[in-house]
N, C-alpha and C positions, 0 to 999 in steps of 0.2 A: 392349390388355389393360384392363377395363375390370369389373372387380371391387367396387370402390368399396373396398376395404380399404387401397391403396397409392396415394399422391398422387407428382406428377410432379415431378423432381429440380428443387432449390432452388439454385440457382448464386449462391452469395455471392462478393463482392469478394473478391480476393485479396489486396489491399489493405492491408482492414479486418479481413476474415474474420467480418461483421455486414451483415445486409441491415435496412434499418427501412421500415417498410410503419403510416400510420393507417389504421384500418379506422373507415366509418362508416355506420350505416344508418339510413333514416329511419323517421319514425314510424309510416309504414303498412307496414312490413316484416314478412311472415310471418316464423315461428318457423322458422331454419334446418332444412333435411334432414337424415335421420342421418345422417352421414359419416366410419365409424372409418378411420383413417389410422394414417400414421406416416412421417418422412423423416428423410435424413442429418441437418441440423443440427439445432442445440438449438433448444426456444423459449424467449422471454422474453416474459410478455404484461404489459401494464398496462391493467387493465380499467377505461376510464373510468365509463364508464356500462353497465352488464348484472346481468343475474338470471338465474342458473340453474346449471349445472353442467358438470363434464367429468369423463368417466368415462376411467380408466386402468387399468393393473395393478395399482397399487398404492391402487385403491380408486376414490371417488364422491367429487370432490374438488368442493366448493359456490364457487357465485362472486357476487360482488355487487358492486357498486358502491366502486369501492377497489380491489380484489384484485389481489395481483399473484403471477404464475402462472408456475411454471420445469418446462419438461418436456423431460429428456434428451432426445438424439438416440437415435434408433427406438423412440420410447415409443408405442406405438395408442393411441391418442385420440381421444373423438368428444365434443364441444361439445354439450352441449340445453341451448341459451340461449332464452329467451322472446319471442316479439314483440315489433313495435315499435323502437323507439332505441335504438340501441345503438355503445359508441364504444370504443375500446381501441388502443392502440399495439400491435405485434406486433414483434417479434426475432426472427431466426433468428440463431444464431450457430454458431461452431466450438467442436462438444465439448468442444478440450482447453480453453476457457474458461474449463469447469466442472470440469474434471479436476484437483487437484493443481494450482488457481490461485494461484502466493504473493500474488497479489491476496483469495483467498480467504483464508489463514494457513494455505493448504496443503487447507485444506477438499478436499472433495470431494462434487459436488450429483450424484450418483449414481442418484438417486429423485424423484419427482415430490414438486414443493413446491408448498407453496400459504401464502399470507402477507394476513394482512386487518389492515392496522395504525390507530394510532392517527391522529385528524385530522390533528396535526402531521407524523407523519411521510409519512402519504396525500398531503398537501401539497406537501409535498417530492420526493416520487416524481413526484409529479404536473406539478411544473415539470422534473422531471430529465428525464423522457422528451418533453416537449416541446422542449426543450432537444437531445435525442438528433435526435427529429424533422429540428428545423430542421438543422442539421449533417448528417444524411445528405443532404438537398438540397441543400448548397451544394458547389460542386467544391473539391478540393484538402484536404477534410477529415476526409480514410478516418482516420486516426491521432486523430484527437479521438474519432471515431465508438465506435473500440475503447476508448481511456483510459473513456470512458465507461459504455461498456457493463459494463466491468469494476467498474465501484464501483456500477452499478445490480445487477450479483449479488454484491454484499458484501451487498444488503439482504435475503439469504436466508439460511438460515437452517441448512442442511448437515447435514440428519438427516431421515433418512428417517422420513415419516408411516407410520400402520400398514399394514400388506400386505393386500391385499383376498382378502377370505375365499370369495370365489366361486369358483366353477370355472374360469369365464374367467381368475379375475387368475390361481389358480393354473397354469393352463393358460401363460398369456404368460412367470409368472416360470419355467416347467418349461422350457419352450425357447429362453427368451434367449439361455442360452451358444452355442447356432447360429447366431444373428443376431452376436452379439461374435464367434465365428469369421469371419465371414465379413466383418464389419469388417476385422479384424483381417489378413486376407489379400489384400486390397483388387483385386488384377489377379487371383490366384491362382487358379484352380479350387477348388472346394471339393466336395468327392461328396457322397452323401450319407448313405454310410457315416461319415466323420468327421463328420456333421453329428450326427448321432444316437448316436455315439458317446460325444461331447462332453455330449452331454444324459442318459447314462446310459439310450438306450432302443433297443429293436431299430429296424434301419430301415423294416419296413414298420410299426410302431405310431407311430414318428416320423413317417412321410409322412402317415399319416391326420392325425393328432395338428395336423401344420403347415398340412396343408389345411387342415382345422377350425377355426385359429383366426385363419390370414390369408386366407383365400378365394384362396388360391393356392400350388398344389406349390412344394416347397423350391427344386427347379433352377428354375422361374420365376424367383421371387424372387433369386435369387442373380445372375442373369444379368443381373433389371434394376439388381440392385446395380452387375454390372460395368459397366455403360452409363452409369449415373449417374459411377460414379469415370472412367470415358471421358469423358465430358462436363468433368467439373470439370478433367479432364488438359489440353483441347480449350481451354479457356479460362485455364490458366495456366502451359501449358510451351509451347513452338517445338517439338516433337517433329511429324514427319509425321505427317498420318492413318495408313499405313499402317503405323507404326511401333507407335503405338496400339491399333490395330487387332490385331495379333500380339499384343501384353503382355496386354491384356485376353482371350487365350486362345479369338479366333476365329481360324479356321483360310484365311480367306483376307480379304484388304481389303475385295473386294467384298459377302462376308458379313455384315460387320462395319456396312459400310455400310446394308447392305437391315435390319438387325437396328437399327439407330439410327435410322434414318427412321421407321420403324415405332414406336418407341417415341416419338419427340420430334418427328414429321413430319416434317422437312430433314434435309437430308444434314450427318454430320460437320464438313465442310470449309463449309456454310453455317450452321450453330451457332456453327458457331469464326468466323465472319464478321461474322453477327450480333451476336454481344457483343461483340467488340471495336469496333465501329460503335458501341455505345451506351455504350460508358465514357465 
């Protein structure tokens, strides 16, 4: 499937439940492609060095030099950042992170944030996430990696910026509550009748509707959801493939299997191999 609207499932530690990734490019570096996305976990970005922007639901959020950038889990997103240098630490984290964190004071980062602070505390951020950096590279330090992560989103800010007045954002916030069902039901089947229920609109103005704004029918989408939550299952329960394969609401192993290959190239039982080879 190859849309450019949907990016390939993010497998974080279960550990930590934080992957940290520096991203750097050099000076002759064209201006990235467009590329609106959206996946399971949250981001957390820290933008060392960049100029330009990322556009959401919730608007045209600008970025520079400093910024630092919180984009819930399934938020579409697409980056037009500028030629040339450009450096930024990246987070993927677990939702309930940002959910009703007592690390937040119960906050809830709900909405895309966007924060351009003062030198001092640019400063600061700026050794915290190097500091994040080096700790996710060293073994035995998933538990710092999170204590951390959690006080670098104290430095947000827990109120949603203004809602984008386009058609797009209002298009994405009209059909989120099918994206949160289907969170929400994680192995479950979802039709798409409740899908469009939940959204308050018929199903065939929903199915156009959903095409339209992610470059792919709703049971698509919903299916590579349950692949992704198979995946994430593959790498942290003992549960047989086959057993997986059933809960995620295919109708036979083998199915299950040609339906995973196809999305992620290897089979189940060499996914589930793979990562535990590379912890």
């Amino acid at each position: 499937m190859d849309t450019g609207t949907l990016c390939e499932p993010i497998a974080l530690d279960p550990a930590s439940s934080v992957r940290v990734e520096r991203v750097l490019r050099p000076p002759a570096s064209p201006a990235p492609e467009p590329f609106p996305h959206f996946h399971e976990p949250a981001e957390l970005i820290w933008f060392t060095r960049a100029e330009g922007s990322v556009s959401t639901e919730w608007g045209v959020l600008p970025i520079t030099d400093g910024t630092l950038l919180f984009l819930p889990a399934m938020t579409t997103h697409d980056f037009r950042l500028a030629a040339g240098a450009t450096e930024w630490v990246l987070v993927h984290c677990d939702p309930a992170l940002g959910q009703g964190d007592p690390g937040l004071g119960g906050g809830s980062l709900a909405a895309a944030q966007v924060v351009q602070p003062d030198w001092p505390t640019a400063a600061r951020l700026a050794a915290g996430f190097d500091w994040l950096v080096a700790l996710a590279e060293a073994p035995g330090r998933a538990s710092d990696v999170l204590a951390l992560t959690r006080l670098l989103l104290k430095e947000l800010p827990c109120t949603a910026p203004h809602t984008d007045t386009t058609a797009a954002g209002r298009s994405l916030h009209r059909l989120r509550p099918a994206l949160d069902l289907v969170a929400g039901a994680d192995f479950r089947l979802v039709t798409i009748e409740e899908a469009a229920a939940r959204c308050h609109l018929s199903p065939s103005y929903f199915s156009r509707a959903f095409a339209r704004a992610f470059g792919v029918g709703f049971a698509e989408y919903a299916r590579a959801y349950r692949l992704r939550a198979a995946a994430r299952s593959l790498t942290t329960e003992g549960a047989r493939v086959s057993d997986i394969a059933w809960r995620s609401g295919f109708q036979t192993p083998s199915h299950f299997t040609a339906a995973f290959r196809k999305r992620f190239g290897v089979s189940p039982s060499d996914f589930r191999r793979r990562y535990l080879a590379g912890r």
